[in-house]
C-alpha positions, -999 to +999 in steps of 0.1 A: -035-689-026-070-692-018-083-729-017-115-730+005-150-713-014-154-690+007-118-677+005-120-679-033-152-662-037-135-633-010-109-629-036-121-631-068-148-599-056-112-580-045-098-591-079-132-584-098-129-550-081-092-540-089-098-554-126-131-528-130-115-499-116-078-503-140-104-509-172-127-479-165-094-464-160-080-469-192-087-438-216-116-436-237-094-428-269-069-461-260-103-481-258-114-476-289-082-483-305-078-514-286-121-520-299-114-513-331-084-539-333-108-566-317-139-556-341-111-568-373-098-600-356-134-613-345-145-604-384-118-617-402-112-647-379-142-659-374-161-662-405-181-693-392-201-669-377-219-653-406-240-684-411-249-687-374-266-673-346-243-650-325-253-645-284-232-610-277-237-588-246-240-546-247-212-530-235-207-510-198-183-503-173-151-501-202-162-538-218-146-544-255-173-534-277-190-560-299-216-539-317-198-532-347-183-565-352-224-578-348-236-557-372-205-567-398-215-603-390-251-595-396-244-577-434-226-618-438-260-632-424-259-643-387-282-638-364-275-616-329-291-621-299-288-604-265-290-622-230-319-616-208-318-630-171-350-649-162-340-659-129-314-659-102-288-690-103-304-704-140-291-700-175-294-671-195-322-664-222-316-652-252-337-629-275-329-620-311-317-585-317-314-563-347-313-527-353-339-505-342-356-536-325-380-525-298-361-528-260-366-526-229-344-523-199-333-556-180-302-560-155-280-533-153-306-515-172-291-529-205-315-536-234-332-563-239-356-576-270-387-574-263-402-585-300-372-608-307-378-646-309-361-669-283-329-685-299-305-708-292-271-692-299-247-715-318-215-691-300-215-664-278-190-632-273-188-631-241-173-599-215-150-609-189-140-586-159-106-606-164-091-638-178-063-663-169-039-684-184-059-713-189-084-696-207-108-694-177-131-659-177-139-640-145-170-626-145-193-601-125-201-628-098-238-640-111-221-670-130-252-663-156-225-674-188-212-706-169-243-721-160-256-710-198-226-727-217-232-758-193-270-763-201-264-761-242-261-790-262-241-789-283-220-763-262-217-732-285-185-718-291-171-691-265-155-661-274-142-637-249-137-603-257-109-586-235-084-563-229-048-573-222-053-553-194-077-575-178-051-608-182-043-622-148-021-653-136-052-677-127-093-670-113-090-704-092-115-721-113-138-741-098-157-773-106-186-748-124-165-726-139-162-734-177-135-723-200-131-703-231-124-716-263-109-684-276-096-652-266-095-625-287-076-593-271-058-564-290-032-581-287-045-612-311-065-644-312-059-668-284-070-705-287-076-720-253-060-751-250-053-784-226-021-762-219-030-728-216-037-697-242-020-702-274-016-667-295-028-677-331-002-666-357-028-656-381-066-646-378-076-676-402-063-705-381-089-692-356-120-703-383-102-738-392-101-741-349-140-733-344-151-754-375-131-779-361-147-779-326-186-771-336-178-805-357-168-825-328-192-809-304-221-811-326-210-851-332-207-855-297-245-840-290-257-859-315-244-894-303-253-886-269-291-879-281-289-913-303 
């Protein structure tokens, strides 16, 4: 078990590396099966989301596809918005996307707005390389997404989009390192709890959940600004 930083960081690029290679691996027909099961739970689940704006990244290297869930969310009346890096080691930025919007490429050479307004997403889908048991999400190494859901107040709700395939025992969190509050996988809807994942029995407990939290977190902000 790694314990020091430097051992951690050694192994989570191994892990991040293994995790890439058995996702990319998976075929293209099993993918979109497995996207096409996510696209349902994250519409039907989360129906909070059609009145907000929705942070959501664009799909590479075998990541769960949000686009069509976006675009379902957006017929309800959210907002999307894409990420765009400003700088190395600082929280993401994000610009409000719709189709046909002009883009340009950014890191990774992924679109990025480049007439959207700056917005402040109210939750965020976010793509982890894996995920653990504790609802913790591995992610390409920048730790863009941590240091993003740290700087909001109120903290906007975290989805994780995923394939079972990328479940693992643990990432060794560390002190920076924020959790999930959901994980939605083929395989269901996962609330992250004190204890661990806990796999939803039905899609509309997951709305009840997030109402529940932007509620408290929003509470929180507020008292905290007061």
């Amino acid at each position: 078990m790694p314990t020091e930083p430097a051992d951690v960081a050694a192994w989570r690029k191994a892990e991040r590396a293994r995790l890439l290679a058995a996702r990319e691996a998976i075929p293209l027909a099993e993918r979109r099966e497995d996207d096409a099961r996510i696209t349902e739970r994250v519409v039907e689940g989360f129906a909070l989301l059609r009145g907000l704006v929705v942070g959501f990244y664009w799909p590479f290297k075998g990541e769960v596809d949000p686009r069509v869930a976006l675009l379902r969310l957006r017929e309800g009346g959210a907002r999307a918005a894409l990420p765009v890096v400003i700088e190395k080691k600082a929280p993401l930025q994000f610009r409000e996307w719709w189709p046909g919007c002009v883009t340009q490429p950014g890191v990774f050479d992924l679109p990025v707005p480049v007439e959207g307004a700056i917005v402040v997403p109210d939750a965020v889908l976010a793509p982890p390389v894996g995920f653990d048991a504790r609802g913790y999400r591995l992610g390409y190494g920048g730790g863009y997404f941590d240091r993003t859901l740290a700087a909001l107040s109120p903290r906007p709700i975290a989805i994780a989009l995923a394939r079972e395939a990328s479940r693992i025992e643990t990432i060794h969190p560390q002190p920076y390192d924020v959790p999930m509050d959901f994980v939605v996988t083929e395989g269901g809807i996962h609330q992250v709890t004190a204890s661990g994942l806990r796999l939803l029995a039905e899609a509309a407990q997951a709305g009840r959940i997030a109402e529940a939290i932007r509620a408290g977190r929003a509470a929180g902000a507020g008292a905290s600004g007061a």
